[in-house]
PyMOL Python script that loads the backbone (N, CA, C, O; Angstrom):
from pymol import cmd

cmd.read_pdbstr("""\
ATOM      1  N   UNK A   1     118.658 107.270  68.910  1.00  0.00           N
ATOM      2  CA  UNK A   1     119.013 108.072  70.066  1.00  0.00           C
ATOM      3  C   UNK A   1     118.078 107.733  71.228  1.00  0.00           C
ATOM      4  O   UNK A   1     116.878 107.558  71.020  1.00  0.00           O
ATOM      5  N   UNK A   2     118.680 107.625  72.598  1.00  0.00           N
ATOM      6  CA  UNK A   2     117.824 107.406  73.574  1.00  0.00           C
ATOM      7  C   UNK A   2     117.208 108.764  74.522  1.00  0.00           C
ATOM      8  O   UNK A   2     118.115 109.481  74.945  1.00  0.00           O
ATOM      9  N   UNK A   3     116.455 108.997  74.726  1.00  0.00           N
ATOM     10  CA  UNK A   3     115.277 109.302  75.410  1.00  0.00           C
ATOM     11  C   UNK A   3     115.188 108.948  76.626  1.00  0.00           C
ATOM     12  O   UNK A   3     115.374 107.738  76.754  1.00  0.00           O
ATOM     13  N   UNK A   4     114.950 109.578  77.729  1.00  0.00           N
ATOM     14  CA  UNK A   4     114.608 109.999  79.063  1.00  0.00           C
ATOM     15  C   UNK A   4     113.671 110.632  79.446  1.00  0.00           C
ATOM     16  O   UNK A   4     113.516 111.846  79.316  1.00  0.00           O
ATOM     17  N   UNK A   5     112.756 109.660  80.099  1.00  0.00           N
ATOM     18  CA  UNK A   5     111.129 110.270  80.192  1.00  0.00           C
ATOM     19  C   UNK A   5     110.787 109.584  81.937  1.00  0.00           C
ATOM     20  O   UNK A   5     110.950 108.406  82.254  1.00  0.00           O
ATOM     21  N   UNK A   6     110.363 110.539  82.723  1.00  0.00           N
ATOM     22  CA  UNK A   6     109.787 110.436  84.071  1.00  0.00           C
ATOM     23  C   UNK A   6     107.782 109.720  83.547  1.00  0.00           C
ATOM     24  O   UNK A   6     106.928 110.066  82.731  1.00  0.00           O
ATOM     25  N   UNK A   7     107.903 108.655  84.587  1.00  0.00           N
ATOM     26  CA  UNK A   7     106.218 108.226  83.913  1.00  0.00           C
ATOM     27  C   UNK A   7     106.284 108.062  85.125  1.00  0.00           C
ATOM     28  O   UNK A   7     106.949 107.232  85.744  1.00  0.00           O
ATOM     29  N   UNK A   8     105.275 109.213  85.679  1.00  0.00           N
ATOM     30  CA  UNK A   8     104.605 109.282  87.261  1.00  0.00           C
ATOM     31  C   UNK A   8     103.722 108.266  87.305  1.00  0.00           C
ATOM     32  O   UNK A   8     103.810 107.485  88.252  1.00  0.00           O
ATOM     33  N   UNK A   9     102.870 108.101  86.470  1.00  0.00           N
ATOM     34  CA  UNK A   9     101.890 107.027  86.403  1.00  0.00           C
ATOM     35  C   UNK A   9     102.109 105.647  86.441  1.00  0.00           C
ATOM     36  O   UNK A   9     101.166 104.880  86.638  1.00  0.00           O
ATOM     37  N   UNK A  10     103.444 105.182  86.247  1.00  0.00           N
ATOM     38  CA  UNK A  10     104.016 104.009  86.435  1.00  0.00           C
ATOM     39  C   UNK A  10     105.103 104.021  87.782  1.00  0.00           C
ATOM     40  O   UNK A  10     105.534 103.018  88.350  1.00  0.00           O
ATOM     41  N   UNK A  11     105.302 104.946  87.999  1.00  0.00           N
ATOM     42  CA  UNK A  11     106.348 105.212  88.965  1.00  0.00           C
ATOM     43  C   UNK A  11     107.678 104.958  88.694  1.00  0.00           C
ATOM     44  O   UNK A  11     108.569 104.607  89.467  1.00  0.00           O
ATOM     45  N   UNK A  12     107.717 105.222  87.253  1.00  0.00           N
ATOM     46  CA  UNK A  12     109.253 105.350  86.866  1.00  0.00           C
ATOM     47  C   UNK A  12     109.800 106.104  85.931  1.00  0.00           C
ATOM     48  O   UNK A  12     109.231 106.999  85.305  1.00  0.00           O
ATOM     49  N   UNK A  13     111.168 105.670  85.799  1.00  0.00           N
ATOM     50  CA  UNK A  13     112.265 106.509  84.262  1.00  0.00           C
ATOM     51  C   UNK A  13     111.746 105.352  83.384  1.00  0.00           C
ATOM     52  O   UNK A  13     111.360 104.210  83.632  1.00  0.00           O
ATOM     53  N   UNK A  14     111.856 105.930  82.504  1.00  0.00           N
ATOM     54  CA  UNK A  14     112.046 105.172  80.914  1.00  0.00           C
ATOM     55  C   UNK A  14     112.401 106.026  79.982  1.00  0.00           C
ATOM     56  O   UNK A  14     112.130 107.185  79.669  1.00  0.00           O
ATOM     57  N   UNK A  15     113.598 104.502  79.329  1.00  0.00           N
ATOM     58  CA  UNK A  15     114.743 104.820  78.527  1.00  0.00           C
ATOM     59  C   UNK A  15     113.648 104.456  77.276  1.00  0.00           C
ATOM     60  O   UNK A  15     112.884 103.495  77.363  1.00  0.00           O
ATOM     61  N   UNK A  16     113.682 105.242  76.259  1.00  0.00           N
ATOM     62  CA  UNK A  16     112.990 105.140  74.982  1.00  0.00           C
ATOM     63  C   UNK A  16     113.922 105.315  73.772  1.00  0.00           C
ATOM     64  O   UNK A  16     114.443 106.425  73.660  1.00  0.00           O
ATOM     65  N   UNK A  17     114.124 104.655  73.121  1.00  0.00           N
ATOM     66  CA  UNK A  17     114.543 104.279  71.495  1.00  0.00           C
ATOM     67  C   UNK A  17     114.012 103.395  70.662  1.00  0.00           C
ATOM     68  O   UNK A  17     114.001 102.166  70.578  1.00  0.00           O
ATOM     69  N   UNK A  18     113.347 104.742  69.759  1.00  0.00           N
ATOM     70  CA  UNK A  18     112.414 104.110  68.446  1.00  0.00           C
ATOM     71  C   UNK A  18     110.837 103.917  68.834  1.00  0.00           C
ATOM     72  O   UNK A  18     109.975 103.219  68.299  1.00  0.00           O
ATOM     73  N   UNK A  19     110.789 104.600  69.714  1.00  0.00           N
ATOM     74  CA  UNK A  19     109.185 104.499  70.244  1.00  0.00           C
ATOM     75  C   UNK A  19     109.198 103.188  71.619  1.00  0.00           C
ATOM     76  O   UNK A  19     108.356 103.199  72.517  1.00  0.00           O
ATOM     77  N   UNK A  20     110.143 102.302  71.537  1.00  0.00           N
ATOM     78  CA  UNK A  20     110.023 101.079  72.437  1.00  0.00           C
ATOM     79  C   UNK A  20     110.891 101.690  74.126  1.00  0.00           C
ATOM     80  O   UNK A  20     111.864 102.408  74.357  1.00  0.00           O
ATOM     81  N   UNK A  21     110.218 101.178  74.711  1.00  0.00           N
ATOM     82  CA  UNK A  21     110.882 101.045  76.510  1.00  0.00           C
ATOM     83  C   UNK A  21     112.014 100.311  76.261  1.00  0.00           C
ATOM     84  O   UNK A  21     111.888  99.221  75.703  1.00  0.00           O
ATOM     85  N   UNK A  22     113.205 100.756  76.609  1.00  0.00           N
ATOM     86  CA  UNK A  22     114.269  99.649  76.777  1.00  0.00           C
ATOM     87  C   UNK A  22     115.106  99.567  77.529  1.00  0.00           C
ATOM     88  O   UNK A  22     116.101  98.845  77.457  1.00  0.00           O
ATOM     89  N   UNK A  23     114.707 100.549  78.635  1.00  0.00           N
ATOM     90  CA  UNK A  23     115.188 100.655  79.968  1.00  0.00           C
ATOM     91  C   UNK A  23     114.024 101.109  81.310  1.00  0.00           C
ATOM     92  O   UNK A  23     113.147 101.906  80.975  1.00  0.00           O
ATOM     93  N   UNK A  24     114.018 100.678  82.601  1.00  0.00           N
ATOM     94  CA  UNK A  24     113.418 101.308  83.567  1.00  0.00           C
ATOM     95  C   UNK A  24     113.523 101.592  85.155  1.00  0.00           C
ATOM     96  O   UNK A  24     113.185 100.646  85.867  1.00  0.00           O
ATOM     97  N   UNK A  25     113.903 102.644  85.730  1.00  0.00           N
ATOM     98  CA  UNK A  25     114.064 103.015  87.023  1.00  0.00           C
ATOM     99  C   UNK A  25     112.930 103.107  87.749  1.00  0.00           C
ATOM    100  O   UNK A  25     112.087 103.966  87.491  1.00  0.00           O
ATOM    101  N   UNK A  26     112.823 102.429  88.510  1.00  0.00           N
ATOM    102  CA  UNK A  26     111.604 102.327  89.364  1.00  0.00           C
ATOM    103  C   UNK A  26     111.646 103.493  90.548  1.00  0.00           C
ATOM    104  O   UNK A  26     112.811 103.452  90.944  1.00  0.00           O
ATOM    105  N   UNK A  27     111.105 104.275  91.128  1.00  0.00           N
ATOM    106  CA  UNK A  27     110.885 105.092  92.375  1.00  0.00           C
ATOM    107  C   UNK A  27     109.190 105.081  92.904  1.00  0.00           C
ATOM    108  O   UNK A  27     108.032 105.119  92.487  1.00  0.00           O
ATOM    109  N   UNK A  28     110.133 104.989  94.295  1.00  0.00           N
ATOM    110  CA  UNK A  28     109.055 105.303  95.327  1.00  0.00           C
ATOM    111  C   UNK A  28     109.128 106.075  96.069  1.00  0.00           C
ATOM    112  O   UNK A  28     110.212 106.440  96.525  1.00  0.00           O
ATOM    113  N   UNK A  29     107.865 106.623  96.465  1.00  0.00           N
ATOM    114  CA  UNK A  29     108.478 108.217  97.497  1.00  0.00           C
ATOM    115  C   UNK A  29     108.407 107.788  98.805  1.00  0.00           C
ATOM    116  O   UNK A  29     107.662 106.912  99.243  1.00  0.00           O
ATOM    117  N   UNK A  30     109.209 108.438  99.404  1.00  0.00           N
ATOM    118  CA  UNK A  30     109.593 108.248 100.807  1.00  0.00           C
ATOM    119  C   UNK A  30     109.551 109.413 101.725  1.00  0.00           C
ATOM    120  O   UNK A  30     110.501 110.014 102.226  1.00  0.00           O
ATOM    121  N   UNK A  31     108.292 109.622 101.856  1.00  0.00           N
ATOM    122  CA  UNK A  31     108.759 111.241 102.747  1.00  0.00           C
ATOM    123  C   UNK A  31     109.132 112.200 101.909  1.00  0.00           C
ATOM    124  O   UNK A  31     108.644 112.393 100.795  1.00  0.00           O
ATOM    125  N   UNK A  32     110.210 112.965 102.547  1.00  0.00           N
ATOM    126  CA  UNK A  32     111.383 113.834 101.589  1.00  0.00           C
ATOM    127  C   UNK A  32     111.733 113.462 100.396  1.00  0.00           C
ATOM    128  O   UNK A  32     112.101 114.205  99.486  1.00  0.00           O
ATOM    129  N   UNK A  33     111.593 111.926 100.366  1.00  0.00           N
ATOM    130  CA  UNK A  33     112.979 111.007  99.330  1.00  0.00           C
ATOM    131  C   UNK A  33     112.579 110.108  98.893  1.00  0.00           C
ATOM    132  O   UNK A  33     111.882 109.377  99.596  1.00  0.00           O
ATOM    133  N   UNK A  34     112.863 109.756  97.466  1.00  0.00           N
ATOM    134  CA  UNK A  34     112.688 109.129  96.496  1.00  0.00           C
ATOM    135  C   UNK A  34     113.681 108.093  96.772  1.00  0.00           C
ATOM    136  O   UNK A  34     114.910 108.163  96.745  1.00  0.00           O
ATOM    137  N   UNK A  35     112.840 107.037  97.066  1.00  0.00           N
ATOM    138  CA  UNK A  35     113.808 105.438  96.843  1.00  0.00           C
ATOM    139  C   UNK A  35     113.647 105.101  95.458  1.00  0.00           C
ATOM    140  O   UNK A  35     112.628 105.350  94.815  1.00  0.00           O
ATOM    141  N   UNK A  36     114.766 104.476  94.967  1.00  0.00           N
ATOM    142  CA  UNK A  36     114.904 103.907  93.997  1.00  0.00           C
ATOM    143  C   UNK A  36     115.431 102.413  93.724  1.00  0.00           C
ATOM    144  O   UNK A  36     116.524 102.165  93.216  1.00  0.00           O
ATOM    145  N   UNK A  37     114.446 101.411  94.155  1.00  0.00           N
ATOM    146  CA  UNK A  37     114.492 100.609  94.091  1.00  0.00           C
ATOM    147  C   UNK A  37     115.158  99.540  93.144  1.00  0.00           C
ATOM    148  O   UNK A  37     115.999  98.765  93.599  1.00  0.00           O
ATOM    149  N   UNK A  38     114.758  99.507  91.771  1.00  0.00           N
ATOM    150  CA  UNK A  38     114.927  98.528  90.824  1.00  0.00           C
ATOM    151  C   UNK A  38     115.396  99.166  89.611  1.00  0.00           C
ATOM    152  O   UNK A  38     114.766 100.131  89.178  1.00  0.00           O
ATOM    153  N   UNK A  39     116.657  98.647  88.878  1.00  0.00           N
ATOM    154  CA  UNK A  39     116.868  99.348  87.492  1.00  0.00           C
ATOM    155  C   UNK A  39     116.469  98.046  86.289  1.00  0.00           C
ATOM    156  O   UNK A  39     116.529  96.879  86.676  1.00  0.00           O
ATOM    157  N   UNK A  40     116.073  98.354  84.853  1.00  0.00           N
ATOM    158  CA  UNK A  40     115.962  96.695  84.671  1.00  0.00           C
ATOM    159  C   UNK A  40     116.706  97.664  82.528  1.00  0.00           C
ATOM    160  O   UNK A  40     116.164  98.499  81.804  1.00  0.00           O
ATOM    161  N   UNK A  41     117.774  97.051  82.421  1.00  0.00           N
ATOM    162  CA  UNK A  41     117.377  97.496  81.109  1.00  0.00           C
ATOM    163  C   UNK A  41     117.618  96.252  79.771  1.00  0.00           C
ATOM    164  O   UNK A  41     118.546  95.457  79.622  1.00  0.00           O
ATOM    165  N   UNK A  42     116.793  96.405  79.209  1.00  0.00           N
ATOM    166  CA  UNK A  42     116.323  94.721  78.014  1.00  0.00           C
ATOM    167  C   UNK A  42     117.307  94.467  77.605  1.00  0.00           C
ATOM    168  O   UNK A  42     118.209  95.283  77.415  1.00  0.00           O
ATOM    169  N   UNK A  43     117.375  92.842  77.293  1.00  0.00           N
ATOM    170  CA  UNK A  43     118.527  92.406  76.735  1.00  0.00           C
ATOM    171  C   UNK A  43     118.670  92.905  75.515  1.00  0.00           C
ATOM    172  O   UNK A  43     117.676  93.468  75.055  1.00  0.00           O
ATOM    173  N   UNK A  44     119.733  92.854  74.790  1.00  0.00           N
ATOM    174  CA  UNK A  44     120.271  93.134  73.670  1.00  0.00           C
ATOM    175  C   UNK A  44     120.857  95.119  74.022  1.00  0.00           C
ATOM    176  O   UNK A  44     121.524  95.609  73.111  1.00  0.00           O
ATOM    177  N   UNK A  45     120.645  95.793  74.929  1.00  0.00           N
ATOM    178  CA  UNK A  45     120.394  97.061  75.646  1.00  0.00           C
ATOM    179  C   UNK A  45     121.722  97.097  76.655  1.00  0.00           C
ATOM    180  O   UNK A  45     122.355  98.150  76.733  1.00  0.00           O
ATOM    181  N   UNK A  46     122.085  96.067  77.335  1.00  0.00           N
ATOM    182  CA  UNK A  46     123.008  96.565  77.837  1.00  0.00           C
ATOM    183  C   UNK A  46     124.229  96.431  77.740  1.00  0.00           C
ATOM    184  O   UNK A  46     124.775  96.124  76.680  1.00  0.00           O
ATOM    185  N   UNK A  47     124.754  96.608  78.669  1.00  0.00           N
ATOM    186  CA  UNK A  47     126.322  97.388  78.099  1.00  0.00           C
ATOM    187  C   UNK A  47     126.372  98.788  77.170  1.00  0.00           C
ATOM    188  O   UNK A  47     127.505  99.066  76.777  1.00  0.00           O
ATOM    189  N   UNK A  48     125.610  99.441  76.881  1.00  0.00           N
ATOM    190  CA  UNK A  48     125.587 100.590  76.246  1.00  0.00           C
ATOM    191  C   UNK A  48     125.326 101.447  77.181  1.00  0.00           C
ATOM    192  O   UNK A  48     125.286 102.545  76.626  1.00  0.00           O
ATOM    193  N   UNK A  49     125.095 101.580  78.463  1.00  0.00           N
ATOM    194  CA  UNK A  49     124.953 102.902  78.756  1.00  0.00           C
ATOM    195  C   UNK A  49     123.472 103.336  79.468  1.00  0.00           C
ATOM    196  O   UNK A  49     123.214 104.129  80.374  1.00  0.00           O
ATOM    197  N   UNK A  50     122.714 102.544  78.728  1.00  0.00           N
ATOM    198  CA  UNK A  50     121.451 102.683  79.016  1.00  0.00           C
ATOM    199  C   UNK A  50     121.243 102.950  80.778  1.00  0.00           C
ATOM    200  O   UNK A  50     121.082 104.089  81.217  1.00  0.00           O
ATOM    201  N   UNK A  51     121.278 101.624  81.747  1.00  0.00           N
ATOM    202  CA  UNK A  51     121.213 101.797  83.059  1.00  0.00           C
ATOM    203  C   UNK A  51     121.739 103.326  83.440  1.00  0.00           C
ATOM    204  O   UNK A  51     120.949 104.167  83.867  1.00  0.00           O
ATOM    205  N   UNK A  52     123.307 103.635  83.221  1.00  0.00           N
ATOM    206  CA  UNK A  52     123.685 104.916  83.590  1.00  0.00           C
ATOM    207  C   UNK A  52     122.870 106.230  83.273  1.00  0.00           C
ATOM    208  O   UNK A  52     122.498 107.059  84.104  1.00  0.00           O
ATOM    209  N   UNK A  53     122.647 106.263  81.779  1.00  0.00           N
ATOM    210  CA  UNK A  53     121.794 107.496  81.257  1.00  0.00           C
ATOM    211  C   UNK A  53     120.224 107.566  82.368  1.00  0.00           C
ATOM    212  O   UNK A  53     119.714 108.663  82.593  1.00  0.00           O
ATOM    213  N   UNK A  54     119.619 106.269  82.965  1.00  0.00           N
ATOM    214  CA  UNK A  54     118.323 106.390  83.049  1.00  0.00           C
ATOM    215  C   UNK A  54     119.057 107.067  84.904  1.00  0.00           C
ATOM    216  O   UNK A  54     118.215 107.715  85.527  1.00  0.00           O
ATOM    217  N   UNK A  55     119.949 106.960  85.365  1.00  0.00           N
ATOM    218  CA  UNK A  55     120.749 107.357  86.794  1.00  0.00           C
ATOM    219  C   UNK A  55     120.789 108.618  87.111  1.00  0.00           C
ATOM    220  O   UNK A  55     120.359 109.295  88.045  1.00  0.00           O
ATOM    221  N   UNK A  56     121.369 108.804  86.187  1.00  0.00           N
ATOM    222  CA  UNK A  56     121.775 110.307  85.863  1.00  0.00           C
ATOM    223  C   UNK A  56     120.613 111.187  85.515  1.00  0.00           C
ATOM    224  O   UNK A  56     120.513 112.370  85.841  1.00  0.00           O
ATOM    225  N   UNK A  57     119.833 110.565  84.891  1.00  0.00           N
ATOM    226  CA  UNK A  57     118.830 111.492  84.432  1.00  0.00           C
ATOM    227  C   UNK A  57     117.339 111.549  86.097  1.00  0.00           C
ATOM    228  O   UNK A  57     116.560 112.344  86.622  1.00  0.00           O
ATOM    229  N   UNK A  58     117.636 110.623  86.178  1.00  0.00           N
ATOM    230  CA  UNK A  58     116.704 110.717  87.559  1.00  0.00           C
ATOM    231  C   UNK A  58     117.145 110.985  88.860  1.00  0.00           C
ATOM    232  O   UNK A  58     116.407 111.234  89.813  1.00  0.00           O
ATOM    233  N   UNK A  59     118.679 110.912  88.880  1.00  0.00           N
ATOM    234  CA  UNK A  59     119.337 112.381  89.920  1.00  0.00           C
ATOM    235  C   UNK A  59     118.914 113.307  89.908  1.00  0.00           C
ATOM    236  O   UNK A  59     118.388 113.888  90.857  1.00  0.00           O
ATOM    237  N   UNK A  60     119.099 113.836  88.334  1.00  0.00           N
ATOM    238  CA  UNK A  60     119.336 115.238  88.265  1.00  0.00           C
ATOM    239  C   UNK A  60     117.467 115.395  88.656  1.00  0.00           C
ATOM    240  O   UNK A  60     117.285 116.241  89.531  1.00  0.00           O
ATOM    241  N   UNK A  61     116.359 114.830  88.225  1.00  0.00           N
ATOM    242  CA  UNK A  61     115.209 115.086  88.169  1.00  0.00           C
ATOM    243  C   UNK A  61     114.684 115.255  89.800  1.00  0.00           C
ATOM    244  O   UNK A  61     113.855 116.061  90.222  1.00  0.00           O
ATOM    245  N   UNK A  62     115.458 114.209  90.578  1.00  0.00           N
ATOM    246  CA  UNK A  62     115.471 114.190  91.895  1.00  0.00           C
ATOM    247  C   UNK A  62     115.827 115.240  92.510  1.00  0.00           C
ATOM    248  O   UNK A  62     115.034 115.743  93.306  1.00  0.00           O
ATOM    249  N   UNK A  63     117.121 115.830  92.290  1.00  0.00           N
ATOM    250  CA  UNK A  63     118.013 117.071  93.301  1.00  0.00           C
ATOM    251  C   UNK A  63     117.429 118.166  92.376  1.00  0.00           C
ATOM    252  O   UNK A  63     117.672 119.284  92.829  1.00  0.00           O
ATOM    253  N   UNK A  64     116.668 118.182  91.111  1.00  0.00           N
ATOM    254  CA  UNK A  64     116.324 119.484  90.390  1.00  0.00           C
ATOM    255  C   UNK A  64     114.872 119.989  91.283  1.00  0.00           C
ATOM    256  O   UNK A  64     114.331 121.093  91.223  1.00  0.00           O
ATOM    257  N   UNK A  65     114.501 118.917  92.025  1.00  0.00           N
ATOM    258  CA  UNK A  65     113.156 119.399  92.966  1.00  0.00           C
ATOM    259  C   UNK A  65     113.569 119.388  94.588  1.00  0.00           C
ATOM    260  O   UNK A  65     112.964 119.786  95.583  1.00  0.00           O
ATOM    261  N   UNK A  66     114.775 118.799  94.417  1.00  0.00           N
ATOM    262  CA  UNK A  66     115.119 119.492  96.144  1.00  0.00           C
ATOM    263  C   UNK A  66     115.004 118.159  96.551  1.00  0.00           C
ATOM    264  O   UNK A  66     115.516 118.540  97.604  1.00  0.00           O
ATOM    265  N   UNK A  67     114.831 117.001  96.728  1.00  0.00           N
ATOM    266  CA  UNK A  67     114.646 115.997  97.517  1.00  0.00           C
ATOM    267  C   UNK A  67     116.012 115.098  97.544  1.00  0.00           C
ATOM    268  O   UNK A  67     117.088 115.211  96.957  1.00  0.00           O
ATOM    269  N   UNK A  68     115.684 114.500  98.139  1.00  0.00           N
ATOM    270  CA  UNK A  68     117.274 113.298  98.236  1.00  0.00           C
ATOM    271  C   UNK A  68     116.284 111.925  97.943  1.00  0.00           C
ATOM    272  O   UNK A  68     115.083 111.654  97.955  1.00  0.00           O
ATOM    273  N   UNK A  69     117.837 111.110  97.623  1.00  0.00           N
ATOM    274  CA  UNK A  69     117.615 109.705  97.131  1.00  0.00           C
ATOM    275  C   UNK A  69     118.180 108.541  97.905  1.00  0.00           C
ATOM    276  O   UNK A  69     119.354 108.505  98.272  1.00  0.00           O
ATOM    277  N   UNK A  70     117.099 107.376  98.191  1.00  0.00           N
ATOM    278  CA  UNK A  70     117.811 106.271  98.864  1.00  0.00           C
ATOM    279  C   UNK A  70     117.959 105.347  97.903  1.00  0.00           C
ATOM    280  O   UNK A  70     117.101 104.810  97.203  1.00  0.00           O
ATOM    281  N   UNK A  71     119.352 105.181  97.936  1.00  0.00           N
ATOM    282  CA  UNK A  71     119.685 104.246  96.606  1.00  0.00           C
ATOM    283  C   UNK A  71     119.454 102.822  96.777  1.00  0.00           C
ATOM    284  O   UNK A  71     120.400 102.062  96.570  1.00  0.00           O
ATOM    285  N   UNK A  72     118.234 102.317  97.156  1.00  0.00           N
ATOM    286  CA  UNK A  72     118.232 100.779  97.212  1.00  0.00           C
ATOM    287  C   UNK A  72     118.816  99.673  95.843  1.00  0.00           C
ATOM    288  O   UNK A  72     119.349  98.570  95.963  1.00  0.00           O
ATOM    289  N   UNK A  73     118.594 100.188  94.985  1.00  0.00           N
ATOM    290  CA  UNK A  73     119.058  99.428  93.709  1.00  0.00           C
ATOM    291  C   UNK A  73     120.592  99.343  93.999  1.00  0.00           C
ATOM    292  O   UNK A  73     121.143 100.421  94.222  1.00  0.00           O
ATOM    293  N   UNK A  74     121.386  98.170  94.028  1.00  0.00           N
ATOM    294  CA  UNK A  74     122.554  98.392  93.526  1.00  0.00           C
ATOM    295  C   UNK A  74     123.369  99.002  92.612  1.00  0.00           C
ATOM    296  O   UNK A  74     124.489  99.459  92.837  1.00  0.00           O
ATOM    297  N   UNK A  75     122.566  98.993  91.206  1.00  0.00           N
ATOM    298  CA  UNK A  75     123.428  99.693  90.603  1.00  0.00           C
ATOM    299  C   UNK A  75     123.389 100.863  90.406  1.00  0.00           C
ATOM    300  O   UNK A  75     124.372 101.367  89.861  1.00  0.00           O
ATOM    301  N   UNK A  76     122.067 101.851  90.833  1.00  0.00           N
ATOM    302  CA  UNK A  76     122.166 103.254  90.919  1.00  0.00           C
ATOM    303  C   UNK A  76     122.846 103.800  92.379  1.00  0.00           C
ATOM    304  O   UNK A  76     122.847 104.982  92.722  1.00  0.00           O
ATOM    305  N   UNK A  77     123.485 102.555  93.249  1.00  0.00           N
ATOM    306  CA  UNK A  77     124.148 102.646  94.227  1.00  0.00           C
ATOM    307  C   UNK A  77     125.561 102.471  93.585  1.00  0.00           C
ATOM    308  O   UNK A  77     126.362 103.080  94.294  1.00  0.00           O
ATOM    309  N   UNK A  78     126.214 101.853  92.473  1.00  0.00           N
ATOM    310  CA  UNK A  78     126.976 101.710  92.349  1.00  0.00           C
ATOM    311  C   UNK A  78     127.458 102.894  91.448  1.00  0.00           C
ATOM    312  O   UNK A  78     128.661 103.138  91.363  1.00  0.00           O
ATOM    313  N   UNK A  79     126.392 103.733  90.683  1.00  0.00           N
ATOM    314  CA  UNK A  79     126.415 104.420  89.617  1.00  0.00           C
ATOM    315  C   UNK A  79     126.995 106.404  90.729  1.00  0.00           C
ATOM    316  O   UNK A  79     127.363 107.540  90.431  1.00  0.00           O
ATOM    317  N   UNK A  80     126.698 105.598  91.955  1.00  0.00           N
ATOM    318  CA  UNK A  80     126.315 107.467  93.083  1.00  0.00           C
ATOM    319  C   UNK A  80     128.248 106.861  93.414  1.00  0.00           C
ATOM    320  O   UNK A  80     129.128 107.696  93.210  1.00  0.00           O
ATOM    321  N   UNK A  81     128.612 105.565  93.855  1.00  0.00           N
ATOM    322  CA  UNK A  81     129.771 105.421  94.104  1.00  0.00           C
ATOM    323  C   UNK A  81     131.063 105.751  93.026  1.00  0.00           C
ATOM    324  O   UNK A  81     132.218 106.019  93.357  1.00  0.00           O
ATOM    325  N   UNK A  82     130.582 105.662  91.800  1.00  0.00           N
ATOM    326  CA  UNK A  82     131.504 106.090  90.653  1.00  0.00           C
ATOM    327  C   UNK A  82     131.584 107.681  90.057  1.00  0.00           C
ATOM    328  O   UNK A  82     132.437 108.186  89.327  1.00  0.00           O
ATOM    329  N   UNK A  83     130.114 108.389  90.777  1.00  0.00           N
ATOM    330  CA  UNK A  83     130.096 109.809  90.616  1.00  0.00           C
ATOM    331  C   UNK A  83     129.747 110.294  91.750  1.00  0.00           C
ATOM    332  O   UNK A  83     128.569 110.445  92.073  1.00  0.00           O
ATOM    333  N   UNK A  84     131.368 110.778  92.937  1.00  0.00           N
ATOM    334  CA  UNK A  84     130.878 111.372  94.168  1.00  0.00           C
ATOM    335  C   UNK A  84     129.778 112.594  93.686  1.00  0.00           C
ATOM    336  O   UNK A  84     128.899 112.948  94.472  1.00  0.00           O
ATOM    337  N   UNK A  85     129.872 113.064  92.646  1.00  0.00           N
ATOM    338  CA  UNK A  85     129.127 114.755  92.712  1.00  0.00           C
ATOM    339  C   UNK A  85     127.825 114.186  93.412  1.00  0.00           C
ATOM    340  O   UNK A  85     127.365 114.632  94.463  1.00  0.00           O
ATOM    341  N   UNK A  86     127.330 113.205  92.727  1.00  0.00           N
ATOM    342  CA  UNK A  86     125.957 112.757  93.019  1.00  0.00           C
ATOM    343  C   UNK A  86     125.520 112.168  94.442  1.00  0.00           C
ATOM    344  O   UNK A  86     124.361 111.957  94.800  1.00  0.00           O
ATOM    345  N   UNK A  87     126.905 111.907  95.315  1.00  0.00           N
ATOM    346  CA  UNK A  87     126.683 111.396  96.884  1.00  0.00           C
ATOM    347  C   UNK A  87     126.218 112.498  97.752  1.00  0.00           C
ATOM    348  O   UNK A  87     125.760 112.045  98.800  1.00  0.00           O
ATOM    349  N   UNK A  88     126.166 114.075  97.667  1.00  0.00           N
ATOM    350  CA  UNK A  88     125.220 114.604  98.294  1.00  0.00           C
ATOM    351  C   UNK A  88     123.303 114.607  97.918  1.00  0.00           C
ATOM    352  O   UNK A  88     122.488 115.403  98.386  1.00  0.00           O
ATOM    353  N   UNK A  89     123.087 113.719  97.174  1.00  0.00           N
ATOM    354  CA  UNK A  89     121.767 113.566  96.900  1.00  0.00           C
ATOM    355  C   UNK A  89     121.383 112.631  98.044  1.00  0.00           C
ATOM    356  O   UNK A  89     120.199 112.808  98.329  1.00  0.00           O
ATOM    357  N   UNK A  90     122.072 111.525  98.940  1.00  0.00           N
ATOM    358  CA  UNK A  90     121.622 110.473  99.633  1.00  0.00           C
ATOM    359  C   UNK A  90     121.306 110.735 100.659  1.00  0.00           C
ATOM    360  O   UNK A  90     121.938 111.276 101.565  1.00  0.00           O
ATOM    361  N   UNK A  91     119.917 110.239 100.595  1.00  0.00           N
ATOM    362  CA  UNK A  91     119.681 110.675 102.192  1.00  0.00           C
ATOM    363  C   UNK A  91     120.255 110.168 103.273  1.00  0.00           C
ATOM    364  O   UNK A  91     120.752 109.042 103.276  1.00  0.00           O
ATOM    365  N   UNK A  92     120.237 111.085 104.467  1.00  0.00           N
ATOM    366  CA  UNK A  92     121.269 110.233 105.532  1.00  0.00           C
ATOM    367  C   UNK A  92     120.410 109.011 106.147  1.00  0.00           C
ATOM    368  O   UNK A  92     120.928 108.236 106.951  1.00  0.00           O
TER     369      UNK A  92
END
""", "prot")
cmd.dss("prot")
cmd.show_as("cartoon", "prot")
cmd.util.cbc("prot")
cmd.orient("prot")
């Protein structure tokens, strides 16, 4: 089972299964707003889901403290385009 963990100290999400990193969302703060630069998740890892779960989970961690998100990463840009709920998180 995968795991969703905020590591302030690295400045990111990480996807955890079995004790190992096998996914990671990078953020940087911006003012108000959390850019989110880079998603990276290990080979043999994707296509399962992984990238999305680590999206979703750092939305919700994002809009659960009030801030908005600049989606620099493509695919957590592509991930806000496939779930409008999540397009009021972007900053203007």
């Amino acid at each position: 089972m995968i795991q969703v963990q905020k590591n302030a100290e690295r400045h990111r999400y990480e996807a955890v299964e079995n004790g190992q990193v096998i996914g990671t969302l990078e953020y940087r703060e911006r003012g108000d707003a959390m850019e989110l630069p880079h998603t990276v998740v290990q080979p043999g890892h994707d296509g399962k889901g992984v990238g999305s779960t680590l999206a979703r989970f750092a939305l919700d961690d994002i809009g659960g403290a009030g801030r908005k998100v600049i989606p620099s990463c493509s695919f957590v840009a592509g991930y806000i385009q496939r779930h409008p709920e999540a397009a009021t998180l972007v900053a203007p």
